[in-house]
Phi, psi and omega in degrees: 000118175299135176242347198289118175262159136349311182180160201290307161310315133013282252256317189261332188315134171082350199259287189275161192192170182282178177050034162294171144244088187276150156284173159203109187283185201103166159217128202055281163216346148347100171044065152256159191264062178340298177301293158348297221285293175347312175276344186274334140321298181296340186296354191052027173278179189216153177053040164283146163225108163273094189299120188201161173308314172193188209254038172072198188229171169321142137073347216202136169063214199284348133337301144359269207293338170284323221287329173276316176099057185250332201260160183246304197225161180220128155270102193221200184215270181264095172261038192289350226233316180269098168323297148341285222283307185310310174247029116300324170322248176354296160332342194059015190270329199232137185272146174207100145261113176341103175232114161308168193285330190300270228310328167291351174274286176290357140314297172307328182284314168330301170329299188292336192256342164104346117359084198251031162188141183238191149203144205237161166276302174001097176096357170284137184082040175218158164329298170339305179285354182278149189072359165248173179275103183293123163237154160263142212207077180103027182121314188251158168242147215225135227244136179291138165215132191278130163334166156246148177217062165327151191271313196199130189253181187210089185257137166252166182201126184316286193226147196225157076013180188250311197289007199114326176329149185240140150231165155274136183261100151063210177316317178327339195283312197032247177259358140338309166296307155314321186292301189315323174272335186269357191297147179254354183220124195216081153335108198224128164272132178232160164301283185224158174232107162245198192261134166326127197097322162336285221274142154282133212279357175285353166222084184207118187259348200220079188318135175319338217291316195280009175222116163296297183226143156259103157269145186266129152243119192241059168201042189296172171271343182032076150292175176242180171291307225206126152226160193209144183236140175248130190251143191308175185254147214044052177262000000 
């Protein structure tokens, strides 16, 4: 089976549509999928609800995707850093649910693993618990939070294989693997591309089995959030 495209419109053709539920791995602009996101911007599709830690920045990564009016809803954990997102938020322009960072992280795995509920203590007596289902359990109470199971997940990854294989740079990995794993369709933006066999399987963080299609981008820009200078001493 070819997973390798042409290109990230390639990649996505035939996939995505409106009123999905997408994954989107990164954390801040960290090991986000660029190229993707760009094309899931050009397709004009709508009214996606997307799961991601957050929503990128003003103009960059899933920023994009407010700046069109394309995303409805954000399932996040922190959306401190994008303005656009606070005012349609505030605006009532955007749907938003609130997920600790744990918990969004074992929501996407639970997904992947096939798990279609836990329960945590994370958020009881917050906002986070309304409306869900409390239980008690040695005393203590513990608030139900349901899986994600995204329609098409959207991943970046250092390096890939022709079958899929993943490796991860460092911190880049974040929530990449889960979006990945929890994806019923799973899109992996790559650096490099080798040949099947290449990788060693003991550093193969992410098995082919979970990737459907590969595009190479091996020149993103990774901006960063914040640069800060510090001056030598006796400068």
């Amino acid at each position: 089976m070819n997973k390798l495209f042409p290109s990230a419109a390639a990649a996505l053709a035939g996939v995505v549509k409106d009123n999905q539920l997408l994954a989107v791995g990164g954390f801040g602009l960290c090991g986000i999928p660029e190229a993707l996101i760009d094309a899931l911007r050009d397709t004009g599709v709508k009214n996606l609800t997307v799961i991601s830690n957050n929503a990128g920045v003003d103009g960059f990564g899933l920023g994009k995707l407010l700046d069109t009016r394309q995303i409805k809803k954000m399932i996040s954990s922190y959306v401190g850093e994008n303005k656009e997102f606070e005012r349609q938020y505030l605006a009532g322009e955007l749907e938003l649910e609130f997920t600790p960072q744990g918990t969004l992280a074992e929501r996407l795995r639970a997904g992947g693993a096939g798990i279609p509920a836990f329960f945590t203590k994370t958020g009881v007596g917050t906002i986070v618990a309304d409306g869900k289902e409390l239980r008690e359990f040695d005393g203590e109470t513990y608030v139900m939070e349901r899986a994600l199971l995204p329609d098409v997940a959207l991943v970046k990854a250092h390096v890939a294989d022709k079958s899929g294989n993943l490796q991860f740079r460092l911190t880049a990995r974040n929530f990449n693997p889960a979006a990945a794993m929890a994806g019923k369709i799973c899109i992996v933006e790559v650096e490099h591309l080798v040949e099947t066999g290449t990788l060693v399987p003991d550093q193969i963080h992410l098995p082919g089995i979970y990737v459907h299609r590969i595009v190479v981008n091996a020149h993103p820009e990774k901006r960063i959030e914040k640069r800060t200078l510090s001056e030598k001493a006796g400068a």
